[in-house]
N, C-alpha and C positions, 0 to 999 in steps of 0.2 A: 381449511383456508389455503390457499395458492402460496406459496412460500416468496418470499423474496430476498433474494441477496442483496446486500448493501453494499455498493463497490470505494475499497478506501483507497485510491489512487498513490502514484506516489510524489515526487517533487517537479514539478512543471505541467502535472497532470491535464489531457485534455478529453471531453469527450468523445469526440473523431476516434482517440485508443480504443473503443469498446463499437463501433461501430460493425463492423464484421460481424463480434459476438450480436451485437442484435439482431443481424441478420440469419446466421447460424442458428439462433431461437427460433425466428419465425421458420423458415426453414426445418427444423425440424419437432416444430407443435411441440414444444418443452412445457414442461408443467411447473415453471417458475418464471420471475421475470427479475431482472438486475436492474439494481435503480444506482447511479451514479450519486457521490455525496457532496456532489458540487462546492467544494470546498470555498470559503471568502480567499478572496485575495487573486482567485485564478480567472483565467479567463474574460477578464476586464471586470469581473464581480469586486466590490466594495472590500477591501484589507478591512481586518477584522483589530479590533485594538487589545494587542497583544496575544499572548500565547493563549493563556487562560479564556481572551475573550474569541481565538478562533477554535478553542476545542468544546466550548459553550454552544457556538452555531453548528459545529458540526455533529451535536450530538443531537441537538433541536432537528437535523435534518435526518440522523438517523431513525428517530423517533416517527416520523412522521411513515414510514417502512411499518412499522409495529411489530412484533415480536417473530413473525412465521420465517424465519429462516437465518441463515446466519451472515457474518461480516465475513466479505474478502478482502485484505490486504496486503498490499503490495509493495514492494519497495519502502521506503519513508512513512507509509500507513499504516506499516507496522507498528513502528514504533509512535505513532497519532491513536492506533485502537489503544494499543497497553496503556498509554495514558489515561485515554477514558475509563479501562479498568478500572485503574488505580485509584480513581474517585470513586467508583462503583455506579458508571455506567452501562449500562448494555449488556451487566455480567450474564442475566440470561440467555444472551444470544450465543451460538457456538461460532468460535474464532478460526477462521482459515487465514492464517498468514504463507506469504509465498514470497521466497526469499526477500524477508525483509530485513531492513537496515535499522540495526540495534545496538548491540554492545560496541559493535566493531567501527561505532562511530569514536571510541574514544582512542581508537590507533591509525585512524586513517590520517593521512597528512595533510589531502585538501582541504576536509571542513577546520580542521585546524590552521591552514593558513586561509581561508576563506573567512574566517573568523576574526582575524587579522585587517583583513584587507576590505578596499569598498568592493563588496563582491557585486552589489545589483550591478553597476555598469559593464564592469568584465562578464561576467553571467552573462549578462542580456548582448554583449561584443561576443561570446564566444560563439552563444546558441543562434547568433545572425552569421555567422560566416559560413560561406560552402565549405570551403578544404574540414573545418572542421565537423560539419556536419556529412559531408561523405567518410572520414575517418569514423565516425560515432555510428552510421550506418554500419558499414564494414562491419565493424567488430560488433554489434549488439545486436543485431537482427539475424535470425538465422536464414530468412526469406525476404530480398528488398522487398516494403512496403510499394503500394502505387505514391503517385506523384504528387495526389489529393493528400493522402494521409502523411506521406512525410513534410508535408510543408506543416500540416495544422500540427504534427506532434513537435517540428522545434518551434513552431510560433506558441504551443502553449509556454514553454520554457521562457521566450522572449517576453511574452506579456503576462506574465507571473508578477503580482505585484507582493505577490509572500515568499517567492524564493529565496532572498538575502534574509530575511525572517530567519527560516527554517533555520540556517547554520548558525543565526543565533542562538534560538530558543535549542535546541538540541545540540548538545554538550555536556560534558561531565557532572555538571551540576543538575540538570534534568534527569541522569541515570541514577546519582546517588539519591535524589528524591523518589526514584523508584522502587527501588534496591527497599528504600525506610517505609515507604507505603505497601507493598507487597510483602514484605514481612512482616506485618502487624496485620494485613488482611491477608493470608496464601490463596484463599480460596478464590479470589479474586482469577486465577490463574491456572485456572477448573476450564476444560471447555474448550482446549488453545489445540489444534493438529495445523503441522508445515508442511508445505511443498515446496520441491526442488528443481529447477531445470538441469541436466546432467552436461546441458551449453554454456550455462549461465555464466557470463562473464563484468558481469557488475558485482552480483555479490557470492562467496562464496556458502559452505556450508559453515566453515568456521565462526561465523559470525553468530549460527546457533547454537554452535559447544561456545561460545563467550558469553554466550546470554543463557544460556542453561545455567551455568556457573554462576554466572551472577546471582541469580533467580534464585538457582534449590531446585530446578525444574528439569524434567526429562519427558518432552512432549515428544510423541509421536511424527518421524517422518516420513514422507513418499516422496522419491524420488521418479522423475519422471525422463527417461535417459535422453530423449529427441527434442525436448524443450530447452529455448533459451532464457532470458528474461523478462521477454513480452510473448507468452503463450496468445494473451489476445488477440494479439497484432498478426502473429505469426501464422498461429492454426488455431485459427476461433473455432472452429467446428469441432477439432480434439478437446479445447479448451471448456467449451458447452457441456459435453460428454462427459466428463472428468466433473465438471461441478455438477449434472445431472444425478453422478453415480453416487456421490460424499454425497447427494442430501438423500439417497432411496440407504443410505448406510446409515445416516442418525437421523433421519427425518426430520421433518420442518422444524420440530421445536425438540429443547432439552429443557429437563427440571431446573430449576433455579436455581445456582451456587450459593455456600452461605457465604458471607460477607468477611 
């Protein structure tokens, strides 16, 4: 069976980000294909009601993928897969997380004042201003994007109707329920390898010594020195490559975790 990766975006996700990668694909006759998990709430799609009922749909959409291949995560979709773990979904799929955003949500200051604050208007004031959005280039892209793609990637942030969500639903209280559901299931957390950009200036690697810690867990990293936060965006072709070579190294399917 053709393998397929499931792409779990991260917080304003759009699909224009993965656009190159597909072309990158075709281009080089890959013998997988990436299916986007089209999150509710993004993209002008229908908000989902509540936490529980957007990780329902997004698991309805992973399903629909079937089992040949494993989940990429990204950013905030890190911590969106581990959730599904933690109910015991998807456990037979193998988890590629790439710096994602986990433990280190409970020392960041933003989402805690975000938390605070009416964050959709500001969010959506922030993610429409140039000054801001040429500072946000600058520093998080290692290669400016074209002109096409940087519009769609801050208009996906703009028209996020789950963004102010997110700093809800993720927060202390979300982590300690992880923390109580993965230690009554470990095995749930069978399966998990990270990647790093050596750029990367959103998230660090710290973030995965605080979620080790948390966990009990010591997953496997690779560091990737020339990468920053959006591999996709940046060198979709290296990025192709690199997921080409992780699925001819555990191949399309792993055995099933026990629960």
């Amino acid at each position: 069976m053709r393998a397929r990766i499931v792409f779990l975006g991260g917080n304003g996700h759009c699909a224009a980000r993965l656009d190159g990668a597909r072309r990158a694909l075709a281009d080089r006759g890959a013998t997988f294909d990436l299916m986007d998990a089209a999150y509710p709430g993004f993209e002008g799609r229908p908000p989902a009601d509540g936490f529980e009922g957007f990780l329902d749909l997004v698991s309805d959409r992973i399903a629909v993928a079937g089992d040949a291949g494993p989940i990429y995560a990204t950013g905030i979709g890190g911590l969106i897969a581990l959730c599904l773990r933690s109910r015991g979904s998807h456990v037979e799929r193998p988890l590629l997380l790439q710096a994602p955003v986990l433990w280190g949500l409970e020392r960041r200051i933003m989402p805690r004042v975000l938390r605070r604050l009416p964050a959709d208007p500001l969010l959506r004031f922030l993610f429409r201003t140039p000054a801001f959005q040429r500072r946000f280039a600058r520093r998080h892209f290692r290669r400016p994007p074209d002109a096409s793609l940087l519009e769609a990637f801050f208009d996906g942030y703009a028209r996020c109707r789950a963004l102010a969500g997110f700093f809800e639903w993720m927060g202390p209280p979300l982590l300690r329920s992880l923390e109580a559901r993965f230690a009554a299931s470990p095995g749930r957390l069978a399966g998990v390898t990270v990647w790093w950009g050596g750029h990367d200036s959103v998230v660090t690697p710290a973030e995965l010594r605080l979620t080790e810690t948390a966990l009990g867990v010591a997953w496997p990293l690779r560091v990737f020195p020339e990468w920053g936060h959006y591999p996709m965006i940046d060198a979709p072709g290296q990025w192709i490559d690199a997921l080409g070579e992780q699925l001819k190294g555990q191949g399309a399917e792993v055995p099933r975790v026990p629960s």
